[in-house]
N, CA, C and O atoms as a GROMACS GRO file, in nm:
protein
  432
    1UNK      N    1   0.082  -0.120   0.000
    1UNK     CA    2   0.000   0.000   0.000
    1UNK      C    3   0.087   0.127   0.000
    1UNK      O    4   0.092   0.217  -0.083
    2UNK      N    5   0.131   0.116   0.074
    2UNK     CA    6   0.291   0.235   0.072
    2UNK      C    7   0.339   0.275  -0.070
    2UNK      O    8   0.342   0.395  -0.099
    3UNK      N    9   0.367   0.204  -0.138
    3UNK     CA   10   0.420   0.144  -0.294
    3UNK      C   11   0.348   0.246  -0.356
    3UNK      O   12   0.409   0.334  -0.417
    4UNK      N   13   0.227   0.245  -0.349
    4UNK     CA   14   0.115   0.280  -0.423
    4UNK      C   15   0.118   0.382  -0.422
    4UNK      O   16   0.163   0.431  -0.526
    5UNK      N   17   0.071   0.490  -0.302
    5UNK     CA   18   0.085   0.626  -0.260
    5UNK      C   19   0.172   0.712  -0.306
    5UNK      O   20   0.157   0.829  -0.339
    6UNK      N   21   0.322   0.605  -0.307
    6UNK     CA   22   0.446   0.721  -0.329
    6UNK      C   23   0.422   0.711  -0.467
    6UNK      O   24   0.444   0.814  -0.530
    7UNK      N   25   0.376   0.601  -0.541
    7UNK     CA   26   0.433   0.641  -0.673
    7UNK      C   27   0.290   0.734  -0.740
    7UNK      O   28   0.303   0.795  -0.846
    8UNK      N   29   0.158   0.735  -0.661
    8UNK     CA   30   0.092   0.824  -0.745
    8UNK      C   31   0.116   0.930  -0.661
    8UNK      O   32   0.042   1.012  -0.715
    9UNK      N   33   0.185   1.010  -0.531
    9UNK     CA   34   0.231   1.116  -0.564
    9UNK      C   35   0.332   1.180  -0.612
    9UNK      O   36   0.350   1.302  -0.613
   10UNK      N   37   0.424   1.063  -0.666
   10UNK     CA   38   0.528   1.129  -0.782
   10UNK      C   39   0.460   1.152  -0.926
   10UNK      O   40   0.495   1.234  -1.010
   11UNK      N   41   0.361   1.066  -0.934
   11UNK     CA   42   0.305   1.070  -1.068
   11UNK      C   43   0.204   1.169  -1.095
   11UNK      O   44   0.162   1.193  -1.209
   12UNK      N   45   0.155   1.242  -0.963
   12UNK     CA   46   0.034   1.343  -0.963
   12UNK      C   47   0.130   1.491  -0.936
   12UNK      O   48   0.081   1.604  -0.938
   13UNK      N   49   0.236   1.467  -0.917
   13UNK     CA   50   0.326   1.596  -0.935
   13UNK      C   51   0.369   1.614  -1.052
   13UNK      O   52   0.363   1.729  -1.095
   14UNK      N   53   0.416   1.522  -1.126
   14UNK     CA   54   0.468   1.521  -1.286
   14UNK      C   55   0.382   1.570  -1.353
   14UNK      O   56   0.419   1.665  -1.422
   15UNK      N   57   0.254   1.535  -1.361
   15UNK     CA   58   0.166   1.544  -1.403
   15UNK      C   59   0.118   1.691  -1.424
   15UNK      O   60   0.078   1.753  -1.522
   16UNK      N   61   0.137   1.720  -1.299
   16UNK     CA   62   0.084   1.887  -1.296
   16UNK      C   63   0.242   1.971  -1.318
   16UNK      O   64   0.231   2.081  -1.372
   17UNK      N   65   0.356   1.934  -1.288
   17UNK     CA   66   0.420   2.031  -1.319
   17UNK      C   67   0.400   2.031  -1.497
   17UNK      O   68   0.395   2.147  -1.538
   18UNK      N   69   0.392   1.950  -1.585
   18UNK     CA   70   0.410   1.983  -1.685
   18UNK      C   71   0.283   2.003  -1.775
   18UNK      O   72   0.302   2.012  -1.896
   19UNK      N   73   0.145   2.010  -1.724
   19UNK     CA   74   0.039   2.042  -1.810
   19UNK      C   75  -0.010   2.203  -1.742
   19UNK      O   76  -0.060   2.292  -1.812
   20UNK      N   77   0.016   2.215  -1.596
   20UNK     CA   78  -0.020   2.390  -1.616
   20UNK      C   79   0.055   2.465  -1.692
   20UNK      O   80   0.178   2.460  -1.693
   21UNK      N   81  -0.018   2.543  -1.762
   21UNK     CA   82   0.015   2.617  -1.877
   21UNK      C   83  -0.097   2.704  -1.896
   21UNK      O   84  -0.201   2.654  -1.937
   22UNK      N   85  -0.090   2.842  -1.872
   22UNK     CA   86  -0.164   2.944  -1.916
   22UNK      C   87  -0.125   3.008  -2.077
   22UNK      O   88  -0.013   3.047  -2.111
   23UNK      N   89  -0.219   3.008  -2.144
   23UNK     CA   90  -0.274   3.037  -2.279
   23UNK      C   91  -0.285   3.197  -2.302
   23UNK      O   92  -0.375   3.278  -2.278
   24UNK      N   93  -0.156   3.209  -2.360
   24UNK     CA   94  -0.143   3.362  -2.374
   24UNK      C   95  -0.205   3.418  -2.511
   24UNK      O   96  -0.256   3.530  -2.515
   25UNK      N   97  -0.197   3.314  -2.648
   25UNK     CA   98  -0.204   3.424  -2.711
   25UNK      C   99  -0.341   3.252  -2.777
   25UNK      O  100  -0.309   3.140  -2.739
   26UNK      N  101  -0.421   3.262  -2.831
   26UNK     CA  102  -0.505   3.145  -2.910
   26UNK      C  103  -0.570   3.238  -3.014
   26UNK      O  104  -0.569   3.361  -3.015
   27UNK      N  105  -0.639   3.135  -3.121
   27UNK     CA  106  -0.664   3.227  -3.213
   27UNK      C  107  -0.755   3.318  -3.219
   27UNK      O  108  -0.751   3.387  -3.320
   28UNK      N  109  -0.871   3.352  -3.111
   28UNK     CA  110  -0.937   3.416  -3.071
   28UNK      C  111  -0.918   3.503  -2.970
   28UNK      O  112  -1.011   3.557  -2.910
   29UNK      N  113  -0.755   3.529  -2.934
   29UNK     CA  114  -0.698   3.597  -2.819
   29UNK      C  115  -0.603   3.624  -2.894
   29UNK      O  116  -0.512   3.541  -2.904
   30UNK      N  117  -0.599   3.755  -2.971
   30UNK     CA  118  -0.483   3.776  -3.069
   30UNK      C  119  -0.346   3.817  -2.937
   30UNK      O  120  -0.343   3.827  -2.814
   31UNK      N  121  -0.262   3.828  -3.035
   31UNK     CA  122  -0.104   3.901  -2.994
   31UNK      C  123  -0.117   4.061  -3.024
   31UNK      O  124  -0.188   4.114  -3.110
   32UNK      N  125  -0.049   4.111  -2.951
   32UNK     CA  126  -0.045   4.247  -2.902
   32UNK      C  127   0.134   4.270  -2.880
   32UNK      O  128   0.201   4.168  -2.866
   33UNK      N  129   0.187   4.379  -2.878
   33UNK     CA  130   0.308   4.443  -2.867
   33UNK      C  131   0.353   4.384  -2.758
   33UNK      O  132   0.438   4.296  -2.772
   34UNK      N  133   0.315   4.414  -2.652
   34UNK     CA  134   0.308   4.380  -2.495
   34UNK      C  135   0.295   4.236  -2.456
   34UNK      O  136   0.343   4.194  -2.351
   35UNK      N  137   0.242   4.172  -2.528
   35UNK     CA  138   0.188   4.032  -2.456
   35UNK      C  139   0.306   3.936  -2.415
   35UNK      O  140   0.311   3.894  -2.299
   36UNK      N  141   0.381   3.909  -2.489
   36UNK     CA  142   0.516   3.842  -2.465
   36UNK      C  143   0.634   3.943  -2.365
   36UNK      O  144   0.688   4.048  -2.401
   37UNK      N  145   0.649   3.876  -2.244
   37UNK     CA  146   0.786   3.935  -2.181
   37UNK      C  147   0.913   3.861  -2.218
   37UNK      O  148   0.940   3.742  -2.232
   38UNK      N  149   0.987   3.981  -2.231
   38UNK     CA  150   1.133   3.961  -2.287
   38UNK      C  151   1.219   3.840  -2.192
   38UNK      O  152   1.231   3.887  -2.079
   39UNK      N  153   1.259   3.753  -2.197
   39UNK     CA  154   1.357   3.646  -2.122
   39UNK      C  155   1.291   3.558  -1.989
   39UNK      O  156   1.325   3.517  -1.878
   40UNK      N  157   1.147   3.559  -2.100
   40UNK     CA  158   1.088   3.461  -2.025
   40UNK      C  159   1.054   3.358  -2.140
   40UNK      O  160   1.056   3.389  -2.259
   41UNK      N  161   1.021   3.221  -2.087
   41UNK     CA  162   0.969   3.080  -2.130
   41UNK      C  163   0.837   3.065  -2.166
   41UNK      O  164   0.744   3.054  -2.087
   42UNK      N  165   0.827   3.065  -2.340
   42UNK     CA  166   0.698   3.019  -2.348
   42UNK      C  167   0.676   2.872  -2.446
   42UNK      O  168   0.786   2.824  -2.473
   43UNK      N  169   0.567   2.799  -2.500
   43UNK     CA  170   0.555   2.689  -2.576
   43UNK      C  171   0.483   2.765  -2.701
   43UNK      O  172   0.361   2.779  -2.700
   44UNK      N  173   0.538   2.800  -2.777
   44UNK     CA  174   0.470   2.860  -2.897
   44UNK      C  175   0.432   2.740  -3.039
   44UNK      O  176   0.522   2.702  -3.114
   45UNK      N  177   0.326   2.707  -3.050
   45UNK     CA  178   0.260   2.641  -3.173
   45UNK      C  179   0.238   2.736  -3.274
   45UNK      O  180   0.230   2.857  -3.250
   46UNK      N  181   0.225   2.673  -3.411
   46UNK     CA  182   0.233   2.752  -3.501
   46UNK      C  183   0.130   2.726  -3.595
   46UNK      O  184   0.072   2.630  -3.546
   47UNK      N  185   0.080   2.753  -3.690
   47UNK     CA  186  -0.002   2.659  -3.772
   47UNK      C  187  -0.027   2.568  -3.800
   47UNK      O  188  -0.136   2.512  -3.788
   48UNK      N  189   0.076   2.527  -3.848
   48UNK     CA  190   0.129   2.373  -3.927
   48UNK      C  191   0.181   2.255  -3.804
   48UNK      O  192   0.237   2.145  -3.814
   49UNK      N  193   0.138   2.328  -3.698
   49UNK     CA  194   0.104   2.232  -3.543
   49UNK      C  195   0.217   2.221  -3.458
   49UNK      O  196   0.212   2.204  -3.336
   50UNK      N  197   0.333   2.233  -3.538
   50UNK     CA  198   0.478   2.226  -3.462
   50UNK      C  199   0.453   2.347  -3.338
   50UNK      O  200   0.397   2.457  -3.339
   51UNK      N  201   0.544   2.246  -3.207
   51UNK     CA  202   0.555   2.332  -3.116
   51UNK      C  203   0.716   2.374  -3.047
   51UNK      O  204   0.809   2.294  -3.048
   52UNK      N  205   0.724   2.482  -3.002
   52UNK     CA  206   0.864   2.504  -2.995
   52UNK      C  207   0.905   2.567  -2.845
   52UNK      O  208   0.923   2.689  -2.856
   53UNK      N  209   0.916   2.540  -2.766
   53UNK     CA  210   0.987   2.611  -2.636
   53UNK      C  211   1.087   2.681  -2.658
   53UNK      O  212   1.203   2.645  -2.676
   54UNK      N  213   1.028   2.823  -2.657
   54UNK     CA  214   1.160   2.942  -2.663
   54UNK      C  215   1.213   2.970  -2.544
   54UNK      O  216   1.189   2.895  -2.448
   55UNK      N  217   1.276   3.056  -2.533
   55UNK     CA  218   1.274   3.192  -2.447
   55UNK      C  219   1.284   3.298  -2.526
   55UNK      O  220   1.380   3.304  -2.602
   56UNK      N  221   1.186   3.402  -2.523
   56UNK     CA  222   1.176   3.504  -2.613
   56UNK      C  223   1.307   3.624  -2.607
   56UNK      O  224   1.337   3.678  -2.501
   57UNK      N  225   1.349   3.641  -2.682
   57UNK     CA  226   1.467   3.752  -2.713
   57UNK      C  227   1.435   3.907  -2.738
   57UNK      O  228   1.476   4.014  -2.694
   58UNK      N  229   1.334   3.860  -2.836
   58UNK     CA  230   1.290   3.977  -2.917
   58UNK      C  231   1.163   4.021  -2.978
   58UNK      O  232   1.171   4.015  -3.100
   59UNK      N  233   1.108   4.040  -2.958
   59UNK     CA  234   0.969   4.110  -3.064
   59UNK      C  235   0.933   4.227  -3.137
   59UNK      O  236   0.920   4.344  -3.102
   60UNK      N  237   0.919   4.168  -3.245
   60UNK     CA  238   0.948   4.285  -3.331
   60UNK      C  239   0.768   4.287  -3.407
   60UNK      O  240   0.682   4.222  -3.347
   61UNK      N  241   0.723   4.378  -3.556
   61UNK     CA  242   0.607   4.368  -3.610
   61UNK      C  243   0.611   4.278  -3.696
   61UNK      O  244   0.524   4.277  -3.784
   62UNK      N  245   0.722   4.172  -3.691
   62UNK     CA  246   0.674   4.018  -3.797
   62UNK      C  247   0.708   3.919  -3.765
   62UNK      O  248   0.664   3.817  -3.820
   63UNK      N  249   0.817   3.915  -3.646
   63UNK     CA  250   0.917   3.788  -3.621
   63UNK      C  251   0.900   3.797  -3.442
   63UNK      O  252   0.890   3.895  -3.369
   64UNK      N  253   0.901   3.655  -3.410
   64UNK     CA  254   0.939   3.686  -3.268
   64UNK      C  255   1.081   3.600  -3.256
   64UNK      O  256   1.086   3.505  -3.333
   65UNK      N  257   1.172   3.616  -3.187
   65UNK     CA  258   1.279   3.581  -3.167
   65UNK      C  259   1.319   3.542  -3.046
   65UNK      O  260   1.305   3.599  -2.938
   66UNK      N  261   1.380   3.420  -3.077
   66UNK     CA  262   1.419   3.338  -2.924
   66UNK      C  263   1.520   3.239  -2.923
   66UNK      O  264   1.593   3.213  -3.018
   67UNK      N  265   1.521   3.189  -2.822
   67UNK     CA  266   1.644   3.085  -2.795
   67UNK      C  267   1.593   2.960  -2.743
   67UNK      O  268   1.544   2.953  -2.630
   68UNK      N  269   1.604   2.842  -2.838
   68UNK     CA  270   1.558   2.722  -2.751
   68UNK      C  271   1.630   2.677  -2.649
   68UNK      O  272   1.702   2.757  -2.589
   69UNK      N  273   1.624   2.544  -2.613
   69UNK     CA  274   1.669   2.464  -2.503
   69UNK      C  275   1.846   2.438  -2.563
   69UNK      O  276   1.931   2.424  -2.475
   70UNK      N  277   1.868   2.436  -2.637
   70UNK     CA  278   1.987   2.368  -2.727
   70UNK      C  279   2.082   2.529  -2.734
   70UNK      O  280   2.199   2.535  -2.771
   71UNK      N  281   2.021   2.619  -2.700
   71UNK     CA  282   2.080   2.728  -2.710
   71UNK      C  283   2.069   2.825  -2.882
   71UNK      O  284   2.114   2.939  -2.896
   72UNK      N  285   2.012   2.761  -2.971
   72UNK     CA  286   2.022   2.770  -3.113
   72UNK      C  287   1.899   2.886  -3.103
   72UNK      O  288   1.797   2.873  -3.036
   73UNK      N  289   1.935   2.997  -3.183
   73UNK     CA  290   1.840   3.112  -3.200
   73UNK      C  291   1.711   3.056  -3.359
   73UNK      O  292   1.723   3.005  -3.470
   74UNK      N  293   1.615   3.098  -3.284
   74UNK     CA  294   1.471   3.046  -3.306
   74UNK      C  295   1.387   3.193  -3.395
   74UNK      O  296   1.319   3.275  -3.334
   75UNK      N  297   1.404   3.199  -3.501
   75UNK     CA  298   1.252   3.325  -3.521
   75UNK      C  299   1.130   3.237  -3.599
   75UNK      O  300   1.136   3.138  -3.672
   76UNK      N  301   0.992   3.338  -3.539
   76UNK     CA  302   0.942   3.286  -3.590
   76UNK      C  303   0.805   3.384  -3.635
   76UNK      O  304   0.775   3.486  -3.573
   77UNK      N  305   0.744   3.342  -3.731
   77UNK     CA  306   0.660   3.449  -3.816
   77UNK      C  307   0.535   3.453  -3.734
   77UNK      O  308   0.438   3.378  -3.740
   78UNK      N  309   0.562   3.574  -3.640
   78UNK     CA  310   0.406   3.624  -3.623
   78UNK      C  311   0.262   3.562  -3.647
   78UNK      O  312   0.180   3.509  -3.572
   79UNK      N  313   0.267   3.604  -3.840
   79UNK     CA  314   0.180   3.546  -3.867
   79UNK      C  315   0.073   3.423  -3.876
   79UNK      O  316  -0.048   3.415  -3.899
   80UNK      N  317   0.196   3.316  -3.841
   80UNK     CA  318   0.245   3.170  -3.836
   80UNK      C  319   0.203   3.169  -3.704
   80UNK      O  320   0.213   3.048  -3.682
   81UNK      N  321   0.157   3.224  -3.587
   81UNK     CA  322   0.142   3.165  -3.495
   81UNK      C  323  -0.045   3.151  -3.426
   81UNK      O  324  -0.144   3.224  -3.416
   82UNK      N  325  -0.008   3.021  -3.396
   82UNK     CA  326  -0.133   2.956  -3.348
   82UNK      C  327  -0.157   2.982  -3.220
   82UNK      O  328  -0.256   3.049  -3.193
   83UNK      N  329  -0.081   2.938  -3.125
   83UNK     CA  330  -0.093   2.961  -3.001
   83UNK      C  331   0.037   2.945  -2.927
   83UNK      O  332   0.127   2.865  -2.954
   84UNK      N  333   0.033   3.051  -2.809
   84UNK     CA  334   0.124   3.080  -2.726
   84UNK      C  335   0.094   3.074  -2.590
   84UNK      O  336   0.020   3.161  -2.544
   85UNK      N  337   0.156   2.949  -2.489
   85UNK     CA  338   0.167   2.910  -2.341
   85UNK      C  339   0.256   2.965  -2.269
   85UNK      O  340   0.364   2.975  -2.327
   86UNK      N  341   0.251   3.010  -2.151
   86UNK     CA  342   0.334   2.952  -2.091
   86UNK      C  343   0.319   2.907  -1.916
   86UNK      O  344   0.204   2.872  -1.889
   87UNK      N  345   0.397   2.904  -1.821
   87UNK     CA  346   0.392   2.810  -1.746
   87UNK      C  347   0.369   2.886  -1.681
   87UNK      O  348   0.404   3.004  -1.679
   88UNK      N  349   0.260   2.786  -1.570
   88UNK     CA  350   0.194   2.878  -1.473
   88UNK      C  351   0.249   2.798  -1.352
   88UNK      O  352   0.224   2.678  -1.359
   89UNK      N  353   0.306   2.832  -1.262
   89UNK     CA  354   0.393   2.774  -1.151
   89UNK      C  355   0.293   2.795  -1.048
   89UNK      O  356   0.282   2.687  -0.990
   90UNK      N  357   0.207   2.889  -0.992
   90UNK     CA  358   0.203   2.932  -0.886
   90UNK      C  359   0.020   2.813  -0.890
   90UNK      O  360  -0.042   2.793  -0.786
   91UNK      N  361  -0.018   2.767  -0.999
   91UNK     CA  362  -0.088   2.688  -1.001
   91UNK      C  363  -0.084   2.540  -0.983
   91UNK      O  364  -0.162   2.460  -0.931
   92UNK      N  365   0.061   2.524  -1.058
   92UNK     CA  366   0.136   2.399  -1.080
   92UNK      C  367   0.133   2.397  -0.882
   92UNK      O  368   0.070   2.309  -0.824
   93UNK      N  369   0.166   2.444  -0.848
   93UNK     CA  370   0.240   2.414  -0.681
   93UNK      C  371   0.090   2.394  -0.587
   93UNK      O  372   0.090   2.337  -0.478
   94UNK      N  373  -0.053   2.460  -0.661
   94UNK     CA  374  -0.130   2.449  -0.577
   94UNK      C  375  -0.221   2.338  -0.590
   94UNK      O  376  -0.302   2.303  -0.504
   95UNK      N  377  -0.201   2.280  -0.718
   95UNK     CA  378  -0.219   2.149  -0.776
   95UNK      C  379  -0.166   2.066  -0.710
   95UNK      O  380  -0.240   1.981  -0.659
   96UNK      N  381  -0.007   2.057  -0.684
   96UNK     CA  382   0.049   1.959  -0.646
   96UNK      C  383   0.030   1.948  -0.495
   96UNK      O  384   0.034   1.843  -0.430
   97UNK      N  385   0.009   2.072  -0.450
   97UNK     CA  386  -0.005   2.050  -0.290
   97UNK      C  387  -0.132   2.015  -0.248
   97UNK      O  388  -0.158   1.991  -0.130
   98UNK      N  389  -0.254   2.007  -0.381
   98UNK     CA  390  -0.307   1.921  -0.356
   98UNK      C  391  -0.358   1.772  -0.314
   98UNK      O  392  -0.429   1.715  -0.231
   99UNK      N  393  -0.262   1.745  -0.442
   99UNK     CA  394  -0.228   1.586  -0.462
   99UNK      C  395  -0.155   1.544  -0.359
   99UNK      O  396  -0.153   1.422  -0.337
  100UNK      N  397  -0.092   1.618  -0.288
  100UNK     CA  398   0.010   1.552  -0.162
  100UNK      C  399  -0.114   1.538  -0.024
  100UNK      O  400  -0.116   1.448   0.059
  101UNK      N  401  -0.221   1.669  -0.032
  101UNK     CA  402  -0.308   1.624   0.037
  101UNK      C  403  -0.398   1.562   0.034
  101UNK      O  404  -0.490   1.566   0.115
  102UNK      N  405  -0.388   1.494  -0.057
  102UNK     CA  406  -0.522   1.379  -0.116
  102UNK      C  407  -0.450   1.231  -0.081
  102UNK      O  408  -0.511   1.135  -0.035
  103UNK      N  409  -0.355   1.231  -0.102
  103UNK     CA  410  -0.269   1.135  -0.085
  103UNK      C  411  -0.239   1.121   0.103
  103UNK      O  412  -0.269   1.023   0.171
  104UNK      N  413  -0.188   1.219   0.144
  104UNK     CA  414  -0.218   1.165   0.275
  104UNK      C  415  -0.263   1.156   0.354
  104UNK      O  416  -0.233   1.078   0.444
  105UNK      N  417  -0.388   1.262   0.353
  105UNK     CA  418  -0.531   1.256   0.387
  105UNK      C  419  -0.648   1.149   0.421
  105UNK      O  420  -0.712   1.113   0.520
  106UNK      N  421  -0.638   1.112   0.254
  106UNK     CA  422  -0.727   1.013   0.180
  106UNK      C  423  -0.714   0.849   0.230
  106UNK      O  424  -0.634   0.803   0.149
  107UNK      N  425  -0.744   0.766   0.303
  107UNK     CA  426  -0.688   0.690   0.354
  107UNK      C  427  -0.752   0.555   0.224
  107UNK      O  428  -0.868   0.552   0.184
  108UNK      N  429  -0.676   0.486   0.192
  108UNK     CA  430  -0.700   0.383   0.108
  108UNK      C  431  -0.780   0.275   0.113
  108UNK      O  432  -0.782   0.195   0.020
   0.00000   0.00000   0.00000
């Protein structure tokens, strides 16, 4: 029973650290000058469905510019973009401190 617990609250933390994600820009929530902050982390999709984890560099009126994980500089066409995430931590943590209280709370 022990077994059990730990591994679904490792698995109910994983879980949430990597699906909160607040939805900055969708296609009914256009982009704006402002919307992207400079040398922060977002998951930007594009049309053609590809998705790309930047960190934004630059924004300009056609290109946004960034740096992936690999360090390799990233632009990408404005126009071209579908939707823009990024990570919402302060949810991720209230999620997870959920799951830690469900877990030891919750008696089996």
């Amino acid at each position: 029973m022990k077994l059990s617990k730990t591994f679904f609250l490792v698995l109910s933390i994983l879980i949430t650290m990597i699906s909160c994600q607040t939805k900055v820009v969708t296609p009914n929530k256009p982009m704006y000058d402002n919307t992207l902050q400079l040398y922060k982390r977002y998951t930007i999709q594009t049309k053609d469905a590809k998705s790309q984890k930047i960190e934004v560099i630059k924004v300009d009126a056609k290109k946004i510019y960034g740096k992936n994980k690999a360090g390799e500089m990233v632009e990408i066409e404005r126009s071209e973009v579908r939707d823009i995430k990024k990570p919402d931590i302060v949810l991720s943590i209230l999620i997870g401190l959920a799951a830690v209280a469900a877990v030891v709370f919750v008696p089996i």
